[in-house]
C-alpha positions in Angstrom: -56.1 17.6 -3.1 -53.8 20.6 -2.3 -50.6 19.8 -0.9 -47.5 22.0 0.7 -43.8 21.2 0.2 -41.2 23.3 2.0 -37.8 23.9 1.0 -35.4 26.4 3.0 -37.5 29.5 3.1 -39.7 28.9 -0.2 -43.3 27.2 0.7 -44.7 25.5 -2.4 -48.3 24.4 -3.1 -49.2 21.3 -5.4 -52.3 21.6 -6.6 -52.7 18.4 -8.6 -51.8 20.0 -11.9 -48.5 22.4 -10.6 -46.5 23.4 -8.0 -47.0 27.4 -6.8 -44.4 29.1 -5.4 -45.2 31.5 -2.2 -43.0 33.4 0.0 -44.2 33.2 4.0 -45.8 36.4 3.8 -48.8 34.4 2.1 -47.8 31.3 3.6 -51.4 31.5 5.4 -53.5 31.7 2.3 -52.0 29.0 1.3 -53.3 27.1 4.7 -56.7 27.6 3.9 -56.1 26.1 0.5 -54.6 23.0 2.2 -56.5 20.3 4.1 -55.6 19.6 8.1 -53.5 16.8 7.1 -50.7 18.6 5.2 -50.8 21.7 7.7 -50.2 19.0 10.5 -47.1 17.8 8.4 -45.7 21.1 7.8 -45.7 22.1 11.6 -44.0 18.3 12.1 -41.1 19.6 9.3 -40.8 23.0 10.6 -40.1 21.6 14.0 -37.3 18.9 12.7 -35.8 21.3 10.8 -35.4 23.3 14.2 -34.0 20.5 15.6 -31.4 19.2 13.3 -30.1 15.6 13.7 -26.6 15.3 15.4 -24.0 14.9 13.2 -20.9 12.7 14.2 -17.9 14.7 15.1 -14.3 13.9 14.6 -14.1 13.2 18.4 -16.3 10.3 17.5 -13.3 8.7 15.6 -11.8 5.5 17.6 -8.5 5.0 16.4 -7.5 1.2 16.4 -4.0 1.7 15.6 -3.4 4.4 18.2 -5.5 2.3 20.9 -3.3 -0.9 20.3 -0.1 1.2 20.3 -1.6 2.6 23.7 -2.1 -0.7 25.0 1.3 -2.4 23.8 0.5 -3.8 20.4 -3.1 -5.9 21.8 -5.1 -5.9 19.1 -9.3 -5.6 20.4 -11.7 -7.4 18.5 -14.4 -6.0 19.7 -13.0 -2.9 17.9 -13.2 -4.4 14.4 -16.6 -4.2 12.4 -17.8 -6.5 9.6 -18.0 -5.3 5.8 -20.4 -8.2 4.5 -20.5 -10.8 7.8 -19.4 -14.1 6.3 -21.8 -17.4 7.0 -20.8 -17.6 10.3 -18.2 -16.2 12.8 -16.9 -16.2 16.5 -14.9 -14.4 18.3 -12.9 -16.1 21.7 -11.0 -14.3 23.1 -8.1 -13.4 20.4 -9.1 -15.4 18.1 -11.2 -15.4 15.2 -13.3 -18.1 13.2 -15.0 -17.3 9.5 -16.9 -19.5 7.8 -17.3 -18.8 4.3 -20.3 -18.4 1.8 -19.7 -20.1 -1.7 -19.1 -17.7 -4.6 -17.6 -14.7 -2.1 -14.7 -13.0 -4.0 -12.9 -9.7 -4.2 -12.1 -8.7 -8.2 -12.4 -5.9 -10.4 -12.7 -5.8 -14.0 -8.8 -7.2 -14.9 -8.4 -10.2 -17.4 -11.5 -11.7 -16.1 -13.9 -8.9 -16.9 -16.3 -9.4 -14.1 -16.4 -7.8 -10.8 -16.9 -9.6 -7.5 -17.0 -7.7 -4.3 -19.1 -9.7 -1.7 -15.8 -11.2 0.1 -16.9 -10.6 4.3 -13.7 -8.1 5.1 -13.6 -7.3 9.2 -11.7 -4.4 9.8 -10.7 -1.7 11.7 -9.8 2.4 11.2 -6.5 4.5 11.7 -6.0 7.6 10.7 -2.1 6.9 12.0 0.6 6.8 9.2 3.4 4.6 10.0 2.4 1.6 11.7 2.6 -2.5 10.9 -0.5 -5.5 11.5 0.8 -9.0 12.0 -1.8 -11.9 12.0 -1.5 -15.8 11.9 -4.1 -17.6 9.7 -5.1 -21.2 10.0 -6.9 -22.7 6.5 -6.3 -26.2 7.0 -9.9 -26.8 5.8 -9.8 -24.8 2.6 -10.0 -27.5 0.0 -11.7 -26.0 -3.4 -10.1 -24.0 -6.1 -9.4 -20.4 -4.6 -10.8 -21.0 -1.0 -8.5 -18.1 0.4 -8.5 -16.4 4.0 -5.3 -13.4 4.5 -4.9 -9.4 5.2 -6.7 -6.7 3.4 -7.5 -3.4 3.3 -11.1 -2.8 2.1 -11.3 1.1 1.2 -14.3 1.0 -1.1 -15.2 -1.9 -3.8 -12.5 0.1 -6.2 -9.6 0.3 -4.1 -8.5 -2.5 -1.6 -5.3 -4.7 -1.1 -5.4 -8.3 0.0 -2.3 -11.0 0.5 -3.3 -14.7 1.1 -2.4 -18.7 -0.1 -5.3 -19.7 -2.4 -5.9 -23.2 -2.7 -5.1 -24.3 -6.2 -5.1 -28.5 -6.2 -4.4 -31.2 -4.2 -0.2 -30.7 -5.6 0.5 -26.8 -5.0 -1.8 -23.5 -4.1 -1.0 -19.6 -4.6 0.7 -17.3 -2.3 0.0 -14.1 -3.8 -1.6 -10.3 -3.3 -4.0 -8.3 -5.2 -3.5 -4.2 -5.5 -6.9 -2.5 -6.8 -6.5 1.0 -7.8 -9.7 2.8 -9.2 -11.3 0.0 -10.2 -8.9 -2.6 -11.6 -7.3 -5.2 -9.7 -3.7 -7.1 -10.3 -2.6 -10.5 -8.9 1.1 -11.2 -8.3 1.8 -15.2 -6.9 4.0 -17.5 -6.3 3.8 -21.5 -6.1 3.8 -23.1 -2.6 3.1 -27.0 -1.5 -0.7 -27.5 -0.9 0.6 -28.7 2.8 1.5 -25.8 3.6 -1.7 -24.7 6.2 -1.3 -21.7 8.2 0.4 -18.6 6.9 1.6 -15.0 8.7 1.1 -11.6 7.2 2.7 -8.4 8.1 1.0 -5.3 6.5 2.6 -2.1 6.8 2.0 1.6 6.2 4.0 4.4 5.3 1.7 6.8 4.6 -0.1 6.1 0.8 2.4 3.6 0.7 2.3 -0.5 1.6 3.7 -3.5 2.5 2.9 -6.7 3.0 5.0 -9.7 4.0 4.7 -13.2 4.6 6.7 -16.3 7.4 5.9 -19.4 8.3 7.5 -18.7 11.8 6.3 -15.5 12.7 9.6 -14.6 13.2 11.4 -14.2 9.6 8.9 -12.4 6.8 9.2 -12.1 3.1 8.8 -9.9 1.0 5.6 -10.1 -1.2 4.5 -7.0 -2.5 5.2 -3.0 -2.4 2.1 -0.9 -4.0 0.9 2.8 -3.5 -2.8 3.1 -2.8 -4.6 6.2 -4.9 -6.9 6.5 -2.0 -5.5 5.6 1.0 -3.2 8.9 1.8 -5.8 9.2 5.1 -8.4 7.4 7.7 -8.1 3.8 6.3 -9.3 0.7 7.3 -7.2 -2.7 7.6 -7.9 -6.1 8.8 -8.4 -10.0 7.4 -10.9 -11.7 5.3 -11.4 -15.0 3.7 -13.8 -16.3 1.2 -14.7 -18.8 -1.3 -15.2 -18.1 -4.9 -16.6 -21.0 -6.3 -19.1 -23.8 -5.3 -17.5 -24.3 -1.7 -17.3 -23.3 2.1 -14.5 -23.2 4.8 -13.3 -22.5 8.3 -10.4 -19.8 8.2 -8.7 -19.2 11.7 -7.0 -16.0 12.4 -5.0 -15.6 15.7 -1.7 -13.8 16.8 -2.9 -10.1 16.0 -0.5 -7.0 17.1 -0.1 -4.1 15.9 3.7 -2.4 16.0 5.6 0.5 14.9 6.0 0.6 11.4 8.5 -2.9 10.6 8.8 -1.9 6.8 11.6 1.1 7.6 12.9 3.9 5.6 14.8 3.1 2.2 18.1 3.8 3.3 20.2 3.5 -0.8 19.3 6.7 -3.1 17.2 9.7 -1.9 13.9 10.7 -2.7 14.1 13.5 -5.9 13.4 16.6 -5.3 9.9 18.4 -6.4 
């Protein structure tokens, strides 16, 4: 059977064995040739191809960090969207509840030599460059090796940033970040007492540069980690996660979200060099 394929301004007939090439001055000689079927297909692709489908503007772009600013730091959950939804979820109010899936994890490649990227990440997008994100979380429930629930921020499966406790043993767990740039991840952590249950982040942006802190009070943060990211100079997105990398499942409660000006200020010692 004779069939015709379009591209741009070139018609091409398939005749079982090879493809013909035609200009549209003999388009119509090359409808005879063709059976009603593929005629009624052409005149449907001639007409969607006068009709292109809308592209998404920049208009289109809703701001999260700009919106919360705009609203005095409230932080709208109905704003965030779901990379990966984790077993279960609900959102009252300001607060959030994840439930996580066993073997959900966010590595790449370093001293492990696998790569896990299935971790649920709920998020929002800025294009605004100096800005922090506080949160509380709540994993009293986490109770196998590495159940972990924090702050990230999920670019693509090759570069991302995440600070949380991950639960270690019945005696201590792991406060600690990961920085991934272009593919490979590193973990920096520090010992804490496995009763220690609910944890604050603050994660802050100055332009390709981060931040993120840590308090028990909300009040008073710590230091925990100061990283540039290769790709986020632009639009990023931010938020929380939690998941469980091994054989296990847990609630992780996230409340107390505001967004502020930029917390992490200026380095006010020696100047930048000049390039």
């Amino acid at each position: 059977m004779n069939t015709l394929f379009l591209s741009n301004q070139l018609t091409y007939l398939y005749t079982g064995k090879t493809f013909i090439l035609a200009d549209s001055k003999n388009l119509y000689d090359m409808m005879k040739l063709s059976n009603f079927f593929a005629f009624t297909c052409i005149c449907f692709f001639l007409i969607s191809c006068g009709n292109p489908t809308t592209t998404s503007s920049p208009a289109d772009f809703v701001d999260g960090v700009a919106t919360a600013l705009e609203n005095g730091g409230e932080v709208d959950l109905t704003a965030f969207e779901w990379t990966r939804e984790p077993a279960a979820f609900s959102i009252d109010g300001p607060t959030l509840k994840v439930t996580t899936a066993p073997h959900t994890d966010l590595w790449q490649r370093t001293y492990y030599h696998f790569r896990n990227d299935n971790a649920p990440v709920f998020q929002i997008r800025t294009k605004e460059q100096y800005f922090s994100f506080v949160v509380k979380t709540d994993f009293t429930q986490s109770h196998q090796r590495f159940d972990q629930c924090g702050i990230v921020m999920y670019l693509d499966s090759d570069n991302w940033l995440k600070g949380s406790v991950e639960f270690e043993n019945e005696a201590f767990q792991h406060l600690g970040s990961v920085a991934t740039n272009n593919g490979y991840s590193d973990w920096a952590t520090t010992a804490i007492p496995a009763d220690v249950k609910t944890m604050w982040y603050r994660f802050s942006r100055r332009a390709d540069d981060y931040c993120i802190e840590c308090s028990t009070d909300g009040v008073n943060f710590s230091q925990m980690r100061i990283c540039h990211m290769y790709a986020g100079a632009d639009a990023i997105r931010f938020g929380v996660y939690a998941c469980s990398p091994e054989e296990s499942s847990f609630t992780a409660v996230f409340t107390d979200m505001k967004i502020t000006e930029c917390m992490w200020k200026a380095h006010d010692g020696q100047q930048p060099d000049q390039e």
